[in-house]
C-alpha positions as protocol buffer text, in pm:
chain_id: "A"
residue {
  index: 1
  type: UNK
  ca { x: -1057 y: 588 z: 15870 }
}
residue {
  index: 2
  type: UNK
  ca { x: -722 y: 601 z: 16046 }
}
residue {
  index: 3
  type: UNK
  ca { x: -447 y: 373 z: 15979 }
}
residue {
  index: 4
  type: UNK
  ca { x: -131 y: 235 z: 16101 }
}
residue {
  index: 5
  type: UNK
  ca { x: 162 y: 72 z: 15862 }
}
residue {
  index: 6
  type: UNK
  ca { x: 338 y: -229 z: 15989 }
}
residue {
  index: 7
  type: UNK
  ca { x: 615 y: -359 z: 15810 }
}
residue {
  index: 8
  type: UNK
  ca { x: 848 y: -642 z: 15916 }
}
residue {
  index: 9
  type: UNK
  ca { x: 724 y: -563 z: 16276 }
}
residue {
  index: 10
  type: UNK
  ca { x: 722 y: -843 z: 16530 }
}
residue {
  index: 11
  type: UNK
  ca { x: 467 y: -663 z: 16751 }
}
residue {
  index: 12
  type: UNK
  ca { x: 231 y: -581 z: 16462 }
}
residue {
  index: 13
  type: UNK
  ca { x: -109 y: -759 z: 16469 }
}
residue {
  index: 14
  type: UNK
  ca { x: -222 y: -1021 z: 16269 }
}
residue {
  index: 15
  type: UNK
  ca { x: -406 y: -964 z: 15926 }
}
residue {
  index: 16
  type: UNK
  ca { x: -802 y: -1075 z: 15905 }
}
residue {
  index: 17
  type: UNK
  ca { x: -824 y: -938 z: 15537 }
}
residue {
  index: 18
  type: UNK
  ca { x: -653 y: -952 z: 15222 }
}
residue {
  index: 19
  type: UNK
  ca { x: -766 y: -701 z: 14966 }
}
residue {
  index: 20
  type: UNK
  ca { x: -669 y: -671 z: 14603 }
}
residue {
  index: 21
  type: UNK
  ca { x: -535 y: -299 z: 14565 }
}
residue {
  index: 22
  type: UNK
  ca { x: -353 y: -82 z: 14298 }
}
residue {
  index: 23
  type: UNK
  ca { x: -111 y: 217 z: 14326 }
}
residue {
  index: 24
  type: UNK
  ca { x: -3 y: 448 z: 14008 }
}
residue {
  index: 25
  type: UNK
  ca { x: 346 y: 592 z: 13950 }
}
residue {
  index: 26
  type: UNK
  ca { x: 224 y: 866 z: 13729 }
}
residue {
  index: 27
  type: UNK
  ca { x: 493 y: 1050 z: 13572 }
}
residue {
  index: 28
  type: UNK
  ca { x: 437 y: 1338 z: 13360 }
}
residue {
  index: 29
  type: UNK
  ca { x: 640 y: 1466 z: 13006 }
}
residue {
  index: 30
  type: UNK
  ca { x: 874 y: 1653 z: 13221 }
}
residue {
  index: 31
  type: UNK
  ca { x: 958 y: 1379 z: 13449 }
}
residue {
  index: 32
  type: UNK
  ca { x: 778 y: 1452 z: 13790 }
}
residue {
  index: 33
  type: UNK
  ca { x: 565 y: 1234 z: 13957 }
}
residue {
  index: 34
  type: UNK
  ca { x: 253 y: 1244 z: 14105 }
}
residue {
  index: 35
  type: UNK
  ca { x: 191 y: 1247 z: 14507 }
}
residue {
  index: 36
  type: UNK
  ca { x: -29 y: 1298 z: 14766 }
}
residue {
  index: 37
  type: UNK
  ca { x: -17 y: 1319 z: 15135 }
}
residue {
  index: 38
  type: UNK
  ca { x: -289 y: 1113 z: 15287 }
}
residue {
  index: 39
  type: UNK
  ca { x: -561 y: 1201 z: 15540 }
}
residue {
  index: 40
  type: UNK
  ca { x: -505 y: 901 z: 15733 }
}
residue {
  index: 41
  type: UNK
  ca { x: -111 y: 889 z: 15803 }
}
residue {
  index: 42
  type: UNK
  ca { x: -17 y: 1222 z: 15756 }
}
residue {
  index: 43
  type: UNK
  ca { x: 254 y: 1087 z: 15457 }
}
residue {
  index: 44
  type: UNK
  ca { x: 334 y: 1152 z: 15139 }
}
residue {
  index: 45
  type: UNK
  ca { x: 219 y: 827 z: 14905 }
}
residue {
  index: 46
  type: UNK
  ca { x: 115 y: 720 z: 14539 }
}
residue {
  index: 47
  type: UNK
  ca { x: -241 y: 726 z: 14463 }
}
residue {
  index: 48
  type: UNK
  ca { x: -434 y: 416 z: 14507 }
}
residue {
  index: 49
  type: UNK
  ca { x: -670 y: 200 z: 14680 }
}
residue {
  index: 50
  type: UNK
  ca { x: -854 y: -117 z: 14698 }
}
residue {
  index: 51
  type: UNK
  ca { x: -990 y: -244 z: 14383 }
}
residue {
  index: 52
  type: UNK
  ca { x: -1373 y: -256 z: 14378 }
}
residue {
  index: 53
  type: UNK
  ca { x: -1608 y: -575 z: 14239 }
}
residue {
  index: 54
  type: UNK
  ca { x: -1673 y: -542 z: 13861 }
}
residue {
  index: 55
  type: UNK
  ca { x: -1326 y: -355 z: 13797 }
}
residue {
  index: 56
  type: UNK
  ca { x: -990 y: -472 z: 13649 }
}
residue {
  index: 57
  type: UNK
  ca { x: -692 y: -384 z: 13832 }
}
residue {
  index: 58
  type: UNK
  ca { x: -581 y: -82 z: 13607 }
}
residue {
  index: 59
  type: UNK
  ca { x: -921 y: 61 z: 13582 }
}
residue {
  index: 60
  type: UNK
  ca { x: -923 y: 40 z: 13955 }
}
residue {
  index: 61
  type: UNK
  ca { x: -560 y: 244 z: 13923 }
}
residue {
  index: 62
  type: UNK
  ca { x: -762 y: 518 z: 13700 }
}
residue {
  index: 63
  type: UNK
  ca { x: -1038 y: 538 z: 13921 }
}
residue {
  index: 64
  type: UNK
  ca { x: -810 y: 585 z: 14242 }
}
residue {
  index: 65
  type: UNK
  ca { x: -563 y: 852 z: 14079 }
}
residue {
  index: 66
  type: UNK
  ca { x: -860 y: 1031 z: 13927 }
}
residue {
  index: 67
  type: UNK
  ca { x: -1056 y: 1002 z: 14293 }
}
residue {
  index: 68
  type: UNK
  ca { x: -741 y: 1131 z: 14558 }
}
residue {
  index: 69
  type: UNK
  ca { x: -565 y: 1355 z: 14251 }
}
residue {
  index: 70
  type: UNK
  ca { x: -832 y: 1470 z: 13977 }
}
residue {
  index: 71
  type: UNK
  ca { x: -593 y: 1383 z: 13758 }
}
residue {
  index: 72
  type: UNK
  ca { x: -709 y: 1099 z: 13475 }
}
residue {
  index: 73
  type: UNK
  ca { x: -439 y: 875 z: 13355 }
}
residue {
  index: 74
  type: UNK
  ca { x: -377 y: 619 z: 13112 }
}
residue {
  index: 75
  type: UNK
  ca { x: -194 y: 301 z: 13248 }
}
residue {
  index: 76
  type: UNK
  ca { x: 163 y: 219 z: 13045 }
}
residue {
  index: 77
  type: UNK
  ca { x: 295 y: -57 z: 13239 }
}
residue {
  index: 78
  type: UNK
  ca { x: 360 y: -221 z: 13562 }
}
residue {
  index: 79
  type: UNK
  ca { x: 621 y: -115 z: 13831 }
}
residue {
  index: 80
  type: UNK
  ca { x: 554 y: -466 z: 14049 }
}
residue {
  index: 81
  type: UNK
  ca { x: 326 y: -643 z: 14292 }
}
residue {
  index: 82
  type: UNK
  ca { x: 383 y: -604 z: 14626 }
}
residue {
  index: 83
  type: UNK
  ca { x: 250 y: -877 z: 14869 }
}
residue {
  index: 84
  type: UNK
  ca { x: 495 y: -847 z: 15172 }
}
residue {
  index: 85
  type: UNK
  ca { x: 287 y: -1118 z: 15413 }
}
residue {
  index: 86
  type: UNK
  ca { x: 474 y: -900 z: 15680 }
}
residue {
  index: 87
  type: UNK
  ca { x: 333 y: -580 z: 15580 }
}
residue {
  index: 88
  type: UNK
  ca { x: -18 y: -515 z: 15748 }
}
residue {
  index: 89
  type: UNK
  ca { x: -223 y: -165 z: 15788 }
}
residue {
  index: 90
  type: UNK
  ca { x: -451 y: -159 z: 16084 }
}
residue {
  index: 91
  type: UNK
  ca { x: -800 y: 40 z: 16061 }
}
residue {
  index: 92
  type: UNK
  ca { x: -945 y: 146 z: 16376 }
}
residue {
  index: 93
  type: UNK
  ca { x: -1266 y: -31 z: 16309 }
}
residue {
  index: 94
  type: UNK
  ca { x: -997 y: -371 z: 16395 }
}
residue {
  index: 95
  type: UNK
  ca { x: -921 y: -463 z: 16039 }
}
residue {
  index: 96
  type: UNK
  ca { x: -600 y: -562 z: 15989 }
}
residue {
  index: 97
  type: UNK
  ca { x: -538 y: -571 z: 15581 }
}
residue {
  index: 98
  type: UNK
  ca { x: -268 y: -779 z: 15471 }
}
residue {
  index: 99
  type: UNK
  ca { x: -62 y: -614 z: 15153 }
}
residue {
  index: 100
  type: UNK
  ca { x: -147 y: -690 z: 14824 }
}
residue {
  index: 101
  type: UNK
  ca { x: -95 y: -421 z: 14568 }
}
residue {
  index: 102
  type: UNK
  ca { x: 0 y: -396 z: 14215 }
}
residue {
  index: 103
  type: UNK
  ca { x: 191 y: -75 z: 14109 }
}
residue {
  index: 104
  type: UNK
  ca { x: 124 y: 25 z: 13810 }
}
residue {
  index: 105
  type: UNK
  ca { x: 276 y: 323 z: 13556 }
}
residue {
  index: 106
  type: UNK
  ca { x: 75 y: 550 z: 13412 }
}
residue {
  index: 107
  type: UNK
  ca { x: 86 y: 926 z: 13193 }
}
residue {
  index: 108
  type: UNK
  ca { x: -131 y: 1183 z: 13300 }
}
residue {
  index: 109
  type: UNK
  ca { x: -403 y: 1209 z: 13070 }
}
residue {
  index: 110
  type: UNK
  ca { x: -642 y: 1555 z: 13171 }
}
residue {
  index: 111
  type: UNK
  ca { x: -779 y: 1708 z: 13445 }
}
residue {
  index: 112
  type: UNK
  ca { x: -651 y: 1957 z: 13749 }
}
residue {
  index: 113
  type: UNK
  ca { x: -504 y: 1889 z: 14036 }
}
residue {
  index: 114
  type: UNK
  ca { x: -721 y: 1896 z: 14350 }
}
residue {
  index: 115
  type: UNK
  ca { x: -789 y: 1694 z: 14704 }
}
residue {
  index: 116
  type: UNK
  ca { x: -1015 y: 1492 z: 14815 }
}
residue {
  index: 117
  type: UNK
  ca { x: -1152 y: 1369 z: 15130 }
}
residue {
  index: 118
  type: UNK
  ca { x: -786 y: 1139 z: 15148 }
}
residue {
  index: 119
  type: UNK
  ca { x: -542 y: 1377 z: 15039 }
}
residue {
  index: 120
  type: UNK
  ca { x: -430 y: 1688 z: 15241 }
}
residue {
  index: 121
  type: UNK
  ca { x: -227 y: 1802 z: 14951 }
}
residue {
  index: 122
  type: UNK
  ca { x: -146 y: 1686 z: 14572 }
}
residue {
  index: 123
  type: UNK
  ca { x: 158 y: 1777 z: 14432 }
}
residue {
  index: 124
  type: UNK
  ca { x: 430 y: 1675 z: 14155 }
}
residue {
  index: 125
  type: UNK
  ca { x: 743 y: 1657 z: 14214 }
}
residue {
  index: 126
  type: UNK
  ca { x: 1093 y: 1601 z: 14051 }
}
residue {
  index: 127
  type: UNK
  ca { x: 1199 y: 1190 z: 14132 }
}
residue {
  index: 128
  type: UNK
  ca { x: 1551 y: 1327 z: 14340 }
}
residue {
  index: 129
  type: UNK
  ca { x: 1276 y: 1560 z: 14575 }
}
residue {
  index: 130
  type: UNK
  ca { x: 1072 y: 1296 z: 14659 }
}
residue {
  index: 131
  type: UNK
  ca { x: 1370 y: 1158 z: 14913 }
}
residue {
  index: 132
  type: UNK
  ca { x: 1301 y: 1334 z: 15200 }
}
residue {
  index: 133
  type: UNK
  ca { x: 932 y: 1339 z: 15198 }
}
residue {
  index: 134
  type: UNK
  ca { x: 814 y: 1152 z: 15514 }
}
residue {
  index: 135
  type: UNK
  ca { x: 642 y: 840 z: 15375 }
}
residue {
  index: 136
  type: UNK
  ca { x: 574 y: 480 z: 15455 }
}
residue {
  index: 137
  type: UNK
  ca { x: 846 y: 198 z: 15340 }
}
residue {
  index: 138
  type: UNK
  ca { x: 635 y: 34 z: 15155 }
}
residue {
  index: 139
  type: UNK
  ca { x: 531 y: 339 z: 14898 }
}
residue {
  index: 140
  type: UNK
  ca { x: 957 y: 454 z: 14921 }
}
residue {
  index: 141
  type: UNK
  ca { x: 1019 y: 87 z: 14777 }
}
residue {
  index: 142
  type: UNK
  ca { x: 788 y: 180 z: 14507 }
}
residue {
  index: 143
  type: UNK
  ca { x: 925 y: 455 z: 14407 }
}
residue {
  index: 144
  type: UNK
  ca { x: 1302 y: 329 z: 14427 }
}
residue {
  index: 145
  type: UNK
  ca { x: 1205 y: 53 z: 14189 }
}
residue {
  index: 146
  type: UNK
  ca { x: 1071 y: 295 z: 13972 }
}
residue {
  index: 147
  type: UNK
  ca { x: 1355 y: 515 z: 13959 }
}
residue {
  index: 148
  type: UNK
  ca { x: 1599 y: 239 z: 13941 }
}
residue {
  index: 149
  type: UNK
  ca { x: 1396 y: 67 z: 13603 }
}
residue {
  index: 150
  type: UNK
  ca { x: 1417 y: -219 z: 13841 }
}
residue {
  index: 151
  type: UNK
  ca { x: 1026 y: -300 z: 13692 }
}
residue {
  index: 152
  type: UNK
  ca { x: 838 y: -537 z: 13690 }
}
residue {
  index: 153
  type: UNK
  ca { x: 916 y: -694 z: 14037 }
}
residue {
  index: 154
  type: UNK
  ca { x: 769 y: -923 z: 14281 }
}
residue {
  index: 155
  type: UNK
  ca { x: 829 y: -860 z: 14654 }
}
């Protein structure tokens, strides 16, 4: 289902849902990290997704990594929560999702690297080549707090 970002944006529309959701920084012993470039935007992003009824929020991290990467992880610690009341995603089907999202870090556990039905491509890459990747704010703020050990924050 296509998507559009809004961040900050005065003409954005106005959230209807708020969705628990988790993100994974997964970085593995050489360093890189883990992204993919979505099916819906186009962009380059951290795996993750809504968490689902009957799942805590790092197994819903696993489950979303191993889903959009086929990579399993193990979870290690917590980047930060990110609940920007400003930052919306609109669905086509008139959803507008309000951010909530918990980042979490995690070490690559097994498994190959492959797509899936919401990644175009899976890749790692070194931290300092992820800066001119075209991706959303939101995910870039991720991985700047990340890089700069700024962890655990709350935005």
């Amino acid at each position: 289902m296509p998507r559009r970002d809004y961040e900050d944006d005065p003409g954005a529309p106005v959230a209807n849902s708020l969705v628990p959701a988790a993100s994974a920084i997964v970085v593995d012993d050489d360093g890189r990290v883990l992204l993919q470039r979505r099916t819906d935007n186009q962009m380059w992003a951290l795996p993750g997704g809504k968490m689902e009824l009957g799942e805590s929020i790092g197994d819903c991290a696993v489950r979303e990594t191993l889903e959009e990467t086929g990579i399993s992880v193990e979870i290690v610690g917590i980047v930060g929560t990110y609940t920007n009341p400003g930052h919306v995603f609109a669905y086509d089907d008139g959803e507008v999702r309000q951010e909530f999202s918990i980042c979490l870090l995690a070490r690559p556990m097994g498994g190959t690297l492959r797509t899936s039905d919401e990644s175009l491509e899976v890749a790692w890459f070194p931290p300092e080549d992820t800066d001119d990747l075209q991706m959303v704010p939101s995910i870039r703020k991720r991985i700047d707090d990340w890089r700069a050990g700024r962890g655990p924050v709350i935005r």
